[in-house]
MARBA-3410 file (N, C-alpha, C, O; in Angstrom, 1 decimal):
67
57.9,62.0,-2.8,58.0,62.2,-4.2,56.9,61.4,-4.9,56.7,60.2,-4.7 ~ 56.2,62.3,-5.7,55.2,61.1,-6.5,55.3,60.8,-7.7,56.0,61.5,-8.4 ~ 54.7,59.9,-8.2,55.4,59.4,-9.8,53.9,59.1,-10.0,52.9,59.2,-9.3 ~ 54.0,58.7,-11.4,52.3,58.7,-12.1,53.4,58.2,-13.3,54.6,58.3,-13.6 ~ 51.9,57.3,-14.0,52.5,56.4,-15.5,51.1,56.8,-15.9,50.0,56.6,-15.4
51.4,57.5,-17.0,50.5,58.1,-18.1,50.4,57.5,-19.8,51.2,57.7,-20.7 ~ 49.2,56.6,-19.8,49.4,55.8,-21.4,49.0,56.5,-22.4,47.9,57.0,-22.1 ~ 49.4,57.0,-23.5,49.1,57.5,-24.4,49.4,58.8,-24.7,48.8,59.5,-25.5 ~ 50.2,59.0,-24.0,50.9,60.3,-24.1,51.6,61.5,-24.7,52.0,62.6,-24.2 ~ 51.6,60.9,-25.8,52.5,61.2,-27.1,51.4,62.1,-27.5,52.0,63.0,-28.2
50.1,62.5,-27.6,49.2,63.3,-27.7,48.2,63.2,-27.4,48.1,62.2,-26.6 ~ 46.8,64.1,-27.5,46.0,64.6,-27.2,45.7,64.5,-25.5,46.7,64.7,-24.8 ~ 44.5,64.3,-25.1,44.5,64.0,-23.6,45.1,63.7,-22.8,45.2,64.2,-21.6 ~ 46.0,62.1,-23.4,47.5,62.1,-22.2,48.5,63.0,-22.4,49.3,63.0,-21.4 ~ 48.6,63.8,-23.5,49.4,64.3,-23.4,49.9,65.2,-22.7,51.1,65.5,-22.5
47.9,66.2,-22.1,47.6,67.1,-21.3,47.3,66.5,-20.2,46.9,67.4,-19.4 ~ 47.1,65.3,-19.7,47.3,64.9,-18.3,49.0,65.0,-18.2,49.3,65.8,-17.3 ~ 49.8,64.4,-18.7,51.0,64.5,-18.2,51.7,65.6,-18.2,52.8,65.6,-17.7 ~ 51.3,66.5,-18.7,51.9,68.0,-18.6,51.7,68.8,-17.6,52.4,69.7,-17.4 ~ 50.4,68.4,-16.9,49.5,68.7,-15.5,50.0,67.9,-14.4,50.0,68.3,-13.3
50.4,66.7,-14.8,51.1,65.9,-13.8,52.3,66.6,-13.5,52.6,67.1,-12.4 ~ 53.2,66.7,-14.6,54.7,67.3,-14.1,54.8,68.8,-13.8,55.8,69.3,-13.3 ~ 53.3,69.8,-14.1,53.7,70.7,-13.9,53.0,70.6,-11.8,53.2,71.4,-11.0 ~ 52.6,69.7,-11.7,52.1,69.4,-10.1,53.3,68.8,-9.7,53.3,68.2,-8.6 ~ 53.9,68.7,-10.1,55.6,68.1,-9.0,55.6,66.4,-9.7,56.8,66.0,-9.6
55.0,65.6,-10.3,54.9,64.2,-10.4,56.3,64.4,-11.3,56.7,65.2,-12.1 ~ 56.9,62.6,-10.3,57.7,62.2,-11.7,57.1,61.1,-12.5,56.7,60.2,-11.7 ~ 56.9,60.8,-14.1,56.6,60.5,-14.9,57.3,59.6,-15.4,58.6,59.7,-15.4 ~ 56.6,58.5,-15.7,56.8,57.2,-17.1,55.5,57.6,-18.0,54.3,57.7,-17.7 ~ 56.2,57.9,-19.1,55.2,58.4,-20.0,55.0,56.8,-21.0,55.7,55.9,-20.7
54.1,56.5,-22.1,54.0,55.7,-22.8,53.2,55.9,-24.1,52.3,56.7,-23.9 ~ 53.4,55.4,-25.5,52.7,55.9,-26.7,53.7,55.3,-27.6,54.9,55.0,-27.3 ~ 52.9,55.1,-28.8,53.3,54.5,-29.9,54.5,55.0,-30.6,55.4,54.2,-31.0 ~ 54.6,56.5,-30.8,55.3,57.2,-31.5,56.7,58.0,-30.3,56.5,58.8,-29.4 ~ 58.0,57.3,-30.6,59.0,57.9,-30.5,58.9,59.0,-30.4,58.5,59.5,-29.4
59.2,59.7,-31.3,59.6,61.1,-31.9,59.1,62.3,-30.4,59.9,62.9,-29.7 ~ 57.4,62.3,-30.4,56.4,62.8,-29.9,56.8,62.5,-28.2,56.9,63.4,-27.4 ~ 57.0,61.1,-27.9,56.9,61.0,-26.6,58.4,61.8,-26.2,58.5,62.3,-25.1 ~ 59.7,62.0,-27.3,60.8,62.6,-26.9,61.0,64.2,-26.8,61.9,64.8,-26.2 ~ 59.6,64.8,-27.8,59.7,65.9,-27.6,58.9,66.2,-26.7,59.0,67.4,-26.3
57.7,65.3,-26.0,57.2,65.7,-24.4,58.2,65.5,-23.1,58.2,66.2,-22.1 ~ 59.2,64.3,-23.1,60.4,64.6,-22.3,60.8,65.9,-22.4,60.9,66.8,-21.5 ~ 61.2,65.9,-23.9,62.6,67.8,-23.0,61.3,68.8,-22.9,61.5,69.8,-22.2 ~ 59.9,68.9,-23.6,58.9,70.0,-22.7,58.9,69.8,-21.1,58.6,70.7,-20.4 ~ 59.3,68.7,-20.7,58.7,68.2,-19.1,60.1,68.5,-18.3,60.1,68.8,-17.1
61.1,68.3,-18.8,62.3,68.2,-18.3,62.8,69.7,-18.4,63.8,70.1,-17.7 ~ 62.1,70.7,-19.2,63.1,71.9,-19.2,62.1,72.9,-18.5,62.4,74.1,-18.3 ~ 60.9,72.3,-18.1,60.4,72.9,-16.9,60.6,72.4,-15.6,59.7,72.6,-14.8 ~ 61.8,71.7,-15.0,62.3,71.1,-14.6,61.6,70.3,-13.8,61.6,70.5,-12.6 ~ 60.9,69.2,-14.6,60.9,67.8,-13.7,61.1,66.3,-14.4,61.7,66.4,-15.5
60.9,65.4,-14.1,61.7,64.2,-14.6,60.5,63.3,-15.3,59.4,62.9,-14.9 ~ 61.0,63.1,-16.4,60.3,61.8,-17.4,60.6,61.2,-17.9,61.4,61.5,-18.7 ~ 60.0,59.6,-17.8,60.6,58.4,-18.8,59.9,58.1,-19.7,58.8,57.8,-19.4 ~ 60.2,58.1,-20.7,59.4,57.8,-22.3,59.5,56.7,-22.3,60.6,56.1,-22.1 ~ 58.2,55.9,-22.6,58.7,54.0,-22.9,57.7,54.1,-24.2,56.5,54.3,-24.2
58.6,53.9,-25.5,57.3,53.1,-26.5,56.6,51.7,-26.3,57.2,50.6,-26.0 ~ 55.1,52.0,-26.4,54.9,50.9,-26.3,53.1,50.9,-26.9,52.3,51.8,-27.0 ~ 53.1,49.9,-27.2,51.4,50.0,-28.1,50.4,49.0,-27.4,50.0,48.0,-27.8 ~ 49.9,49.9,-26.1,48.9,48.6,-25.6,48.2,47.9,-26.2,47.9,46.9,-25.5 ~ 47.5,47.9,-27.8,47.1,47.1,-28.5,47.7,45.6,-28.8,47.1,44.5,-28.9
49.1,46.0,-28.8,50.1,44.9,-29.0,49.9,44.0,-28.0,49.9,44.4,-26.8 ~ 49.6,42.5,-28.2,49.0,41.4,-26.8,50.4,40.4,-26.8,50.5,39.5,-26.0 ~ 51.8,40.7,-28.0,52.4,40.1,-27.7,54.2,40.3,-26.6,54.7,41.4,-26.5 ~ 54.5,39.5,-26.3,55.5,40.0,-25.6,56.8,41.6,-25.5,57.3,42.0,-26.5 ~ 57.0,42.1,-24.6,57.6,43.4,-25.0,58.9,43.3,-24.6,59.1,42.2,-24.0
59.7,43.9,-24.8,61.7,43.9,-24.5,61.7,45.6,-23.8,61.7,46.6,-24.5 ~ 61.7,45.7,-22.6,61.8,47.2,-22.4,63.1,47.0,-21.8,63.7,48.0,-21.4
END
């Protein structure tokens, strides 16, 4: 099983690497600023049946994170 972590995912280019990742068999940790976005690329990724973890997160941010 392979897994892949895709930053920025919530749109544009990550958004279409990780849609190409899950539609290639990968299971996914997705990552991106915006909630909403990374929850509606879960159930696209999940109801083509494969598996994804949404983590918000803002690589800009240099200070500590709580995941």
């Amino acid at each position: 099983m392979r897994t892949a972590i895709v930053t920025g995912a919530s749109k544009g280019i990550g958004r279409t690497v990780a849609l190409k990742l899950a539609a290639m068999g990968y299971n996914l940790a997705v990552t991106g600023r915006t909630e909403t976005l990374l929850n509606e690329l879960k159930m696209e990724i999940e109801t083509g049946g494969g598996h994804c973890l949404p983590l918000v997160v803002d690589m800009q941010d240099t200070g500590p994170t709580d995941l």
